[in-house]
C-alpha positions as CSV (number, residue, x, y, z in Angstrom):
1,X,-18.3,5.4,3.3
2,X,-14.9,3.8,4.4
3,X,-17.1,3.0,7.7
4,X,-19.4,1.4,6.4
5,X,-17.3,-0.7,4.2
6,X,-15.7,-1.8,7.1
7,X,-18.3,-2.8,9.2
8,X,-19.7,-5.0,6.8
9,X,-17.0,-7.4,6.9
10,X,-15.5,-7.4,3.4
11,X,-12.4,-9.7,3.1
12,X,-10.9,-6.8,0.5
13,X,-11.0,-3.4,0.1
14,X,-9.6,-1.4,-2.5
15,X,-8.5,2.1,-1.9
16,X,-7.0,4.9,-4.3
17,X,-5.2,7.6,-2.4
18,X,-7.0,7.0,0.6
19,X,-5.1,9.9,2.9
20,X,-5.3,12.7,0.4
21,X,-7.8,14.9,1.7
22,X,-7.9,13.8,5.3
23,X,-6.4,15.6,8.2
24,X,-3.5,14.4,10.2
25,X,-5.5,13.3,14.0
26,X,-7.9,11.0,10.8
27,X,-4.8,9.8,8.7
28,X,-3.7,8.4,12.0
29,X,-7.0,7.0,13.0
30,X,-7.3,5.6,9.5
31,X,-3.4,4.0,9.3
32,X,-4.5,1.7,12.5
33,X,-7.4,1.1,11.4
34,X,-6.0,-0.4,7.7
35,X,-3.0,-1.8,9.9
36,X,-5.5,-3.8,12.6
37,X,-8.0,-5.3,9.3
38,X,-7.7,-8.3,8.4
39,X,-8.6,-8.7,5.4
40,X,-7.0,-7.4,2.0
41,X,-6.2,-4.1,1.2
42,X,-5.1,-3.4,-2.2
43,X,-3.9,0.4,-2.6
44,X,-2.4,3.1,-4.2
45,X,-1.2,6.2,-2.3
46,X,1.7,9.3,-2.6
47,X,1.9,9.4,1.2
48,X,5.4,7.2,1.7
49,X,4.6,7.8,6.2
50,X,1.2,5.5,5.3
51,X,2.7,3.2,2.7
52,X,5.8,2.3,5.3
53,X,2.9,1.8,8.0
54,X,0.3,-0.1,6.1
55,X,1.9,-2.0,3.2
56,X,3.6,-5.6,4.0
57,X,3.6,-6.8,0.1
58,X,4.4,-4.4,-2.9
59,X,3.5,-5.3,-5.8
60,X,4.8,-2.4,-8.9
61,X,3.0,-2.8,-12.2
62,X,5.7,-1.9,-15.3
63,X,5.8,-2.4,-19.0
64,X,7.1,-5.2,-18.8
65,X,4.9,-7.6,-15.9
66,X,5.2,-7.0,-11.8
67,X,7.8,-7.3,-9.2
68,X,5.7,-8.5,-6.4
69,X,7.5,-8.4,-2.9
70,X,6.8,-9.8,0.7
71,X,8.6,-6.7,2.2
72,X,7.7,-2.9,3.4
73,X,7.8,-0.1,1.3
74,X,11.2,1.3,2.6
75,X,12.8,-2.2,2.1
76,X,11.5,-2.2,-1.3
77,X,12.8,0.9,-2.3
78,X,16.7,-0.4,-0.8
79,X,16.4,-3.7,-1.9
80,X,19.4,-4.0,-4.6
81,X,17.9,-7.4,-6.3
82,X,14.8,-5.5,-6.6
83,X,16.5,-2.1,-8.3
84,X,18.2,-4.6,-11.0
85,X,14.9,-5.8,-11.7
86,X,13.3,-2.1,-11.8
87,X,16.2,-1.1,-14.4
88,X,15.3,-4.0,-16.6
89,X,11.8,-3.8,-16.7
90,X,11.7,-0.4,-17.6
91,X,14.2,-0.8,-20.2
């Protein structure tokens, strides 16, 4: 279904836990694939190897609004400014 999603061209796609109950050789087929579009892809996903890969922009919903980031996962999750702004928002 994923396919056919892509081949008609959307500009977005939204994906929950995309990897979860593919293979290894198909995550890998699937992380260029997400990587080369060039559209939108808004997602959610456990897998930290396809999140580091795939995301440029995180944006974290909390109680309190979003921290919204130009930045890859791993630089999110070092980023100092943005572990102040975690603390405070879940406060």
């Amino acid at each position: 279904m994923l396919s056919k999603m892509m081949l008609q061209n959307p500009n977005v796609i939204v994906l929950d836990q995309p990897t979860n109950h593919l293979d290894l050789e198909s995550i890998q087929s699937f992380n260029e694939q997400c990587t080369a579009y060039s559209g939108v892809v808004l997602l959610t996903s456990h897998d930290h190897t396809f999140m580091q890969t795939v995301a440029n922009r995180i944006i974290e919903l909390t109680p309190k609004g979003i921290i919204d980031r130009l930045m890859t996962f791993d630089e999110y999750l070092a980023d100092d400014r943005v572990k102040a702004l975690r603390e405070e928002m879940y406060k």
